[in-house]
N, C-alpha and C positions, 0 to 999 in steps of 0.2 A: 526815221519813220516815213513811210511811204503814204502820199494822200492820193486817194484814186479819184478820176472825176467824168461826171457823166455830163450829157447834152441833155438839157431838159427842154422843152416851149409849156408856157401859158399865157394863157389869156383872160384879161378880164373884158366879159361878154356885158356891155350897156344895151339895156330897153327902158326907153323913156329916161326918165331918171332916176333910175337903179343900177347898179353891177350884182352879178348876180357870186357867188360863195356857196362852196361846197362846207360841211362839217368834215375834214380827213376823219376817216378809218381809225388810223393807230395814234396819228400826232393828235386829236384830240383837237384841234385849230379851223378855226375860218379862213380856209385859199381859195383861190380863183381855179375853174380847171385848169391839167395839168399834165405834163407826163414825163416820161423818156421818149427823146427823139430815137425810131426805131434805123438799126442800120441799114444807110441808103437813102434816106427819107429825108426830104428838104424842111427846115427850121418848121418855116410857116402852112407847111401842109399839116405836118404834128401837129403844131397849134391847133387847126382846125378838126384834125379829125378825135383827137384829145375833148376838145368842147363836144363834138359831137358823140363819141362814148359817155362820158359824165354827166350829160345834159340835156341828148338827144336836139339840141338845137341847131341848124342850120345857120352861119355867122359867115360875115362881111366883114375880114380884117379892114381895119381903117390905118392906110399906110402913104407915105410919100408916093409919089408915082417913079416909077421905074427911069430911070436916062441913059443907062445904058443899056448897046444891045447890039451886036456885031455876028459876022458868023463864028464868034467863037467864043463867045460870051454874052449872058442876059444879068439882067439885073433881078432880084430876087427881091419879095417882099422882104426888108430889114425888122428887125424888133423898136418896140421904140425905148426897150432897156437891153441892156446885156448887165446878168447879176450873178456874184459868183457867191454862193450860197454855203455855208455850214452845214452839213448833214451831222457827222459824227468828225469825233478828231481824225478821224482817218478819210473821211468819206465827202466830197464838193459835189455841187453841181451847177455845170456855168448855163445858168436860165436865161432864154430869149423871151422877153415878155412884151406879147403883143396886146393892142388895146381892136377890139372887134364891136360891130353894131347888129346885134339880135333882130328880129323881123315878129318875136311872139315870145310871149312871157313862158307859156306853156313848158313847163321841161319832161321829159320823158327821157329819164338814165337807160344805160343797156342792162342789161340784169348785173347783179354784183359789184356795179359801179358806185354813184356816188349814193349813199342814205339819207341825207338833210341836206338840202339845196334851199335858199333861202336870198330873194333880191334885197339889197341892201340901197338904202337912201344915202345922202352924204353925211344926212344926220347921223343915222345908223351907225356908218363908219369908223364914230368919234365913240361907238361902244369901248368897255372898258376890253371886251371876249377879243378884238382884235386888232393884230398884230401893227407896229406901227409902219414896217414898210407896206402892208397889205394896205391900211388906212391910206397912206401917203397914194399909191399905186393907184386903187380905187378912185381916190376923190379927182388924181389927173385924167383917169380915163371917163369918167362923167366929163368933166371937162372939156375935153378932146373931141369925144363924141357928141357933144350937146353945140359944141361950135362948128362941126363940120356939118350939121343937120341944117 
């Protein structure tokens, strides 16, 4: 059997102390936005412009600073996961999961994009509706962003 596998980036978007969650469409689940990296397209720009379809928000990956950088090579925002994900028995997806800081709670989706967008507390996260790597993911990206602030 053949497993096919796609490049995905998301990002969990912190304002204040919230991350914010989509309701998926079909899976019926609380994720952070999200997508297919399009071909061509670098990891962490996906990321961003992912957030910005789903969410209409404008985000500030929060990432290591760059040390490499020559004429023949730069250094590229990294994920601060790399996850290699279950789709169907046939079907992966290796996710770069970035953690980003929002500037405005406000969201405004593209049309047809996300339905239920909802910021989540750390309290919140310990809901029974979501998932435990989403919880785990979530409560380090409060975290992360609450200490680099």
């Amino acid at each position: 059997m053949e497993i096919t596998r796609h490049f995905t980036a998301t990002t969990f978007v912190v304002y204040k102390d919230k991350t914010l969650l989509h309701l998926h469409r079909s899976l019926k689940m609380w994720l952070p936005p999200g997508g297919h990296i399009d071909r061509d397209e670098l990891p962490h720009i996906a990321a961003i412009r992912e957030v910005k379809e789903e969410t209409g928000l404008d985000v500030e990956l929060v990432h290591a600073a760059p040390s490499i950088h020559s004429d023949n090579a730069q250094e590229i925002p990294g994920p601060r996961h790399l996850l290699l994900e279950n789709i169907n028995p046939f079907h992966q997806h290796i996710d770069m999961i970035y953690f980003s800081r929002a500037h405005s709670s406000e969201v405004t989706p593209d049309l047809g994009e996300s339905i239920e967008l909802k910021w989540f507390s750390e309290a919140e996260l310990d809901g029974k509706e979501i998932e435990n790597d989403i919880r785990q993911l979530g409560k380090e990206a409060l975290q992360v962003i609450n200490d680099a602030n």
